[in-house]
KOLZAFI-497332 format. One record per residue (C-alpha): residue in three letters; x negated, y negated, z. Coordinates in pm, whole numbers. Example, Ala and Ser with C-alpha at 12.3 -4.5 7.8 and 13.67 -1.06 7.14 Angstrom:
! KOLZAFI-497332
NODE|resn|xx|yy|zz
NODE|Ala|-1230|450|780
NODE|Ser|-1367|106|714
This chain:
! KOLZAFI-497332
NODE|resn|xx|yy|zz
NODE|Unk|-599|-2874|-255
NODE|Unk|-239|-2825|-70
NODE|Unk|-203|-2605|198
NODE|Unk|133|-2513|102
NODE|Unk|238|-2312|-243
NODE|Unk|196|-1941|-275
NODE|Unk|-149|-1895|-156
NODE|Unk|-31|-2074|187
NODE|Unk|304|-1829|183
NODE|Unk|93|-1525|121
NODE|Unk|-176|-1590|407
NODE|Unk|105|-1651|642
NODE|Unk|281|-1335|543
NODE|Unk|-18|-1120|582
NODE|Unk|-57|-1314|940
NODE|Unk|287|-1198|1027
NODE|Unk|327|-902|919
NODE|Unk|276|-550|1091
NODE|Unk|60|-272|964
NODE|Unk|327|-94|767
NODE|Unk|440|-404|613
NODE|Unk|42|-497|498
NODE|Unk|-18|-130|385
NODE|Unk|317|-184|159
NODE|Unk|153|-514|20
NODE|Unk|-131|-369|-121
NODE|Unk|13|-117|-280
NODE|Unk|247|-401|-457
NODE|Unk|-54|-592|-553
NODE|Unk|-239|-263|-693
NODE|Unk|43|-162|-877
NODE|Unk|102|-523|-1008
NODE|Unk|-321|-502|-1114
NODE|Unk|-277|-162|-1276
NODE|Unk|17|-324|-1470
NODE|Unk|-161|-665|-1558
NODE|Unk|-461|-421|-1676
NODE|Unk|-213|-229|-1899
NODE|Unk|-91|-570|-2052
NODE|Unk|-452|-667|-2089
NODE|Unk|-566|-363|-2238
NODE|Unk|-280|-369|-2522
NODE|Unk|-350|-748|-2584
NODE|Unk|-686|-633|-2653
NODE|Unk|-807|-881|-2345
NODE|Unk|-1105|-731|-2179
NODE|Unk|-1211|-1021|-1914
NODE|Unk|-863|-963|-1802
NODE|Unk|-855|-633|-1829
NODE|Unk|-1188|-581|-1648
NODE|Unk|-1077|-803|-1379
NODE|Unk|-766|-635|-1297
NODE|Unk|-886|-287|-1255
NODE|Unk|-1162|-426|-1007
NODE|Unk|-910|-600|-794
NODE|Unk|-686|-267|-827
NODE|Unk|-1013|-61|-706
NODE|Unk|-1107|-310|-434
NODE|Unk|-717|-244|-305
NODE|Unk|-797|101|-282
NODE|Unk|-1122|39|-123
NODE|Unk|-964|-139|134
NODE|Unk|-684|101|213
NODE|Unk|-947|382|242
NODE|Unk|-1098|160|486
NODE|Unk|-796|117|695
NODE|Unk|-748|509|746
NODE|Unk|-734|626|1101
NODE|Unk|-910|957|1084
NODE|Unk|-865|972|1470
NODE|Unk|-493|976|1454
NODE|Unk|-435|1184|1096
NODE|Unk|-754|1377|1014
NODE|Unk|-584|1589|750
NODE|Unk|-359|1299|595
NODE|Unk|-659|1085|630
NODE|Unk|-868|1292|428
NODE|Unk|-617|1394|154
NODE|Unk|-539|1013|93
NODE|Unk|-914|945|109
NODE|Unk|-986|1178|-182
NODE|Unk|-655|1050|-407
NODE|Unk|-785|718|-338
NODE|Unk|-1143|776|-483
NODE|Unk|-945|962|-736
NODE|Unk|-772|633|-861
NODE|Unk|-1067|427|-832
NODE|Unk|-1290|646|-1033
NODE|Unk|-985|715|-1295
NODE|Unk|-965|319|-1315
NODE|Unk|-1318|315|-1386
NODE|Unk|-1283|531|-1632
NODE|Unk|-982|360|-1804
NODE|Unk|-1155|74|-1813
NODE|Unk|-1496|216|-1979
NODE|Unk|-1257|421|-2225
NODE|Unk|-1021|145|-2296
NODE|Unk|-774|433|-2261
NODE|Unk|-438|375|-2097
NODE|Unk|-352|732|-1988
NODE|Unk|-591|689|-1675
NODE|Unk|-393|370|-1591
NODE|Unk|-62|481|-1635
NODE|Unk|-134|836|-1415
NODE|Unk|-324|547|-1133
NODE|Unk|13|365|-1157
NODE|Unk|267|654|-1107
NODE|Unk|47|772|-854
NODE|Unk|87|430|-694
NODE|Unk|470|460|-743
NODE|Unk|489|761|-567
NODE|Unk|281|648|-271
NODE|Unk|466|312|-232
NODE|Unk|780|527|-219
NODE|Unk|706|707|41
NODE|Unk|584|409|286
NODE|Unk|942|300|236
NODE|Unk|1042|573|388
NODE|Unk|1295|484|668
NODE|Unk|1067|678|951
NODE|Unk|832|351|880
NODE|Unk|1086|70|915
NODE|Unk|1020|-137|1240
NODE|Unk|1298|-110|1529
NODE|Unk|1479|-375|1592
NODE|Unk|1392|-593|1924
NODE|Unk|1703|-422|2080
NODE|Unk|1660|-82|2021
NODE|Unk|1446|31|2320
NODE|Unk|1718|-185|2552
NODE|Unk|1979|92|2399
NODE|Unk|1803|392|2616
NODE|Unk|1943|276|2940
NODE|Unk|2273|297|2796
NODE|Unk|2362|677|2823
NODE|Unk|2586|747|2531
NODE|Unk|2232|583|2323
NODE|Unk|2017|750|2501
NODE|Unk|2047|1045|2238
NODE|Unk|2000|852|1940
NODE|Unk|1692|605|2082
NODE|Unk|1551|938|2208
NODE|Unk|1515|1085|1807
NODE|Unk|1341|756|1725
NODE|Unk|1007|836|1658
NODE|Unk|786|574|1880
NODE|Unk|566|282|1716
NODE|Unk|208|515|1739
NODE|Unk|392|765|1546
NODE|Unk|589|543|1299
NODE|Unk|273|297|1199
NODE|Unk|22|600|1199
NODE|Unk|-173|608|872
């Protein structure tokens, strides 16, 4: 077995990357699940289907367990309950073999990826906090909204 080829690429991306960046991962790979469970379920394919929405639900799982209640109670708890939402609406896609609950999961997904691509979450660049001892920047690093605030989910 290589250590190289996309399995290699991916660990070393998740490695590397910050919080934001891992949070905007998942949702790619849920969204790509709910999809390959969509293609499954119209292929009539229900090993693959079956598998997909479990690795879609364990996403979920896993980005209700990264919540930080502590810094966002109220966003915490809203996202906790759309999360169980999806997971028990993939559950029940997949008992139904019904594609409505897969393609509401997925918008919902949509939306929610959106929004963590929302400029307030991209990263500032290594220079940035250099630019407040520089009067005239001083404004414009000031509206900057610092890491804790930026990476809070």
């Amino acid at each position: 077995m290589s250590t190289r080829g996309p399995d290699a690429y991916v660990a070393e991306k998740i490695l590397t990357s910050d919080g934001v960046e891992l949070v905007r991962m998942l949702y790619a790979a849920a969204r790509d699940f709910v999809r390959s469970a969509r293609r499954a379920l119209a292929a009539g394919e229900i090993q693959a289907r079956s598998a997909a929405v479990s690795d879609a639900v364990d996403i979920l799982a896993e980005l209700n367990g990264s919540l930080r209640y502590s810094e966002a109670p109220e966003l915490c708890q809203n996202l906790a309950r759309l999360y169980d939402y999806m997971q028990r609406r993939l559950l029940a896609a997949n008992f139904d073999q019904s594609d409505e609950p897969l393609a509401e999961v997925l918008r919902l997904l949509d939306t929610l990826s959106e929004a963590w691509n929302h400029p307030a979450f991209a990263p500032m660049p290594p220079s940035a906090p250099a630019l407040a001892a520089y009067p005239r920047h001083a404004k414009a690093s000031e509206e900057q909204p610092s890491d804790a605030q930026r990476w809070s989910f």
